[in-house]
C-alpha angles and dihedrals in degrees: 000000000000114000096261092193094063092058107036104098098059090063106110121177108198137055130280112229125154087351088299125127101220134173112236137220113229096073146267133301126201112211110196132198101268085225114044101018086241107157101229094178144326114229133203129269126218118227124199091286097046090047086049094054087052098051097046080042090060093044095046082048095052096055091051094040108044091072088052100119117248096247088054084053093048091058100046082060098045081051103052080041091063098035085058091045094060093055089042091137098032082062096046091053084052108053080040088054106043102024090045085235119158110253097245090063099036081053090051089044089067090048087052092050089050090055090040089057103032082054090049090054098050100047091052089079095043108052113098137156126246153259103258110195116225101145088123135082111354092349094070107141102014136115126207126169126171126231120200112243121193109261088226144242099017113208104200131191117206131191140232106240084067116030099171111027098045094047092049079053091074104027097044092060099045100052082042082069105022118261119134116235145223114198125188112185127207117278091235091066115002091143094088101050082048086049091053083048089058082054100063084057109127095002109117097247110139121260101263101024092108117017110172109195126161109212131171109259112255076056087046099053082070090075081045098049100028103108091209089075107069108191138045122203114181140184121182140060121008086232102048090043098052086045094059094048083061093051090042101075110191102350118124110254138215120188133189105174099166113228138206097281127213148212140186132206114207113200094253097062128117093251107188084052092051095049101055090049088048092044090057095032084058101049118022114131091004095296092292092138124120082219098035116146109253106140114062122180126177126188101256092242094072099024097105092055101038084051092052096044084041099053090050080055108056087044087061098051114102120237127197140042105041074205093073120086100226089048110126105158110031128156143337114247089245141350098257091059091049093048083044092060091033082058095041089050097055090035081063100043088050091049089057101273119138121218104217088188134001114002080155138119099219093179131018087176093051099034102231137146124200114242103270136201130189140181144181079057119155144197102279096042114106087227093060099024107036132048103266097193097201138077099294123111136165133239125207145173115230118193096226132356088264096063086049089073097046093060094046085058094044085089130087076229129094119155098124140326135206121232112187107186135106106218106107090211086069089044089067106028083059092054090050101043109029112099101216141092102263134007109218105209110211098351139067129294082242091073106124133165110191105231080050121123093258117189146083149219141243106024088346093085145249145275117031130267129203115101108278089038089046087060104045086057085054096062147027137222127265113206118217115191132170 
């Protein structure tokens, strides 16, 4: 069980508005440890006052904030940076605690959210605008050069798979460039965004420049449709996602809706090292990774044997307490989500698919689904078409290297893709063919650094994370000529 008394202190229960800790008045939430049931807190609810206070509040923010100077935003940064970094561990527990994440990754989430500040801080006082040339036709004899201004009040979604560093995603640009900021975490593991906003206590950032609230969601579609904050920025479902850039009017939008990520195994690769990557890639943190592994397809000539070394793999891997260090695989967020995957998989196997290891719910209680692998699945099934989000993934035989890309297109997803081959031709022909944001060469689809353009196209979203993308979404350019 994670060691409740090094991260009690960060739980805070009410929302965040104007630097203020306030109850609110749409209820309570309790939020429980995803492993044992333990309640670990109930936090407040906003209801359609308190949303309004914190919208006026991050407007109110913005217009103080955006003249801040880049080097003032860069220590504020630096600050909230070191402040994480001494409660390093209290906010892994944590994570461990609320999101059900094994403590290994929750420990290298925090890691993860150092580097995703420390980059945003740097880059505050290195984005600039550029020398546009206009010294020809009517333009003889005149300068003009952009500079980049803050888009305004920000209004951010987070999920729950990574409570601090995607929220930090969102948070950390906007206060790079100066716009102020209104989070609203997910309701599965909202104690850790509240915990980063404990953390902005005593720095000189302007009242209203962060509120972190949590809302139901007919309260929450306020921050979508209110026409003061100017920006939203999303992670989550793709239907959710696309619902909320209907309701958002003319905001700018940003959009990462996951995706049923691919890879493909050519017949030269270094298969015991690419199982073992696949087998991890598939099932950290039971699957619930917006670029999880869960379509596998291996050219025909090698599948016998990347099955067989694949299937040693996933027995090998450790289910249970996230708490406990050799977890790999611990539990789903909810038990509707794990009674979701367990339907999906026997609606497969109905359909004709075969389960070549798992298709079993191991623990209702604690909410946990064996590792799973299926094949003879086919385009209409969930497993092959939707995002699974659990430990399932699927496992094909694909005739060359080129029809492996075609079926890694043949998705409405496209976030990222691994390609494990060492011909340099199929390097390159992947780059060129393969319809996602990023092709990940010898490795996951799950690779991520954090400052890395993230995002994908299709149903996988709009707009580019990763910390100097992420700012250039976040403003616009002003032209200066004379």
């Amino acid at each position: 069980m994670a060691d409740s008394d090094t991260y009690t202190s960060l739980i805070r229960g009410e929302l965040y508005i104007a630097g203020q800790w306030r109850p609110g008045r749409g209820g309570r939430l309790p939020v429980h440890d995803k492993y044992h049931q333990t309640l670990l807190g109930e936090v407040s609810l906003a209801d359609g006052a308190d949303m309004e206070a914190a919208i006026a509040a991050s407007v109110r923010g913005f217009e103080t904030y955006r003249i801040w100077p880049a080097g003032r935003r860069q220590a504020v940064l630096e600050t909230l940076a070191e402040r994480l970094e001494a409660q390093q561990e209290a906010f892994a527990q944590l994570i461990c605690a609320e999101a059900g994440k094994p403590i290994g990754y929750a420990r290298g989430e925090v890691t993860r959210g150092l580097l995703t500040l420390r980059t945003a801080a740097a880059e505050a006082v290195r984005m600039a605008g550029e020398v546009v040339n206009i010294d020809y036709g009517v333009g003889i004899g005149r300068t003009a050069f952009t500079r980049r201004v803050p888009v305004g009040p920000v209004a951010a979604i987070s999920p729950f798979n990574f409570p601090l560093n995607l929220a930090l995603h969102k948070l950390a640009p906007a206060l790079a460039v100066g716009n102020s900021i209104l989070l609203k975490p997910s309701p599965y593991a909202p104690l850790t965004a509240l915990a980063l906003a404990g953390l902005l206590a005593d720095t000189d950032l302007p009242a209203g420049a962060v509120q972190v609230i949590l809302a139901k969601n007919a309260v929450a579609e306020a921050m979508v449709r209110d026409p003061r904050l100017r920006m939203l920025s999303f992670t989550g479902s793709p239907a959710v996602g696309w619902h909320l850039k209907e309701l958002s009017g003319r905001k700018r939008v940003a959009l990462e809706l996951g995706g049923n990520a691919a890879v493909l195994i050519d017949d030269d690769t270094d298969l015991p090292a690419a199982a073992r990557r696949v087998a991890v890639g598939a099932y950290l943190y039971a699957g619930q990774i917006c670029i999880s592994t869960q379509r596998i397809f291996v050219v025909e000539a090698v599948r016998d044997r990347f099955e067989a070394l694949l299937l040693r793999e996933i027995e090998a891997l450790s289910v249970g307490d996230p708490a406990d260090a050799t977890t790999t695989v611990g539990p789903l967020i909810d038990l509707q989500h794990l009674r979701r995957v367990s339907d999906w998989v026997q609606e497969a196997t109905a359909e004709g698919a075969r389960c070549l290891a798992g298709g079993a719910l191991l623990s209702e209680r604690r909410r946990l689904y064996a590792p799973t692998l299926l094949t003879d699945t086919r385009t209409g099934m969930k497993v092959r078409d939707e995002e699974i989000f659990g430990p399932v993934a699927v496992l094909e035989s694909v005739p060359d290297f080129a029809a492996g890309l075609a079926a890694i297109n043949d998705s409405r997803f496209g976030l990222q893709a691994g390609v494990f081959t060492g011909r340099l031709a199929h390097i390159q022909q992947a780059h060129a063919r393969l319809e996602v944001g990023a092709v990940i060469i010898n490795d996951v689809p799950g690779f991520r650094v954090d400052p890395m353009p993230y995002g994908g196209v299709k149903d996988s979203g709009l707009g580019r994370e990763g910390l100097r993308y992420a700012m250039a979404e976040m403003t616009e350019p002003r032209l200066l000529v004379y």
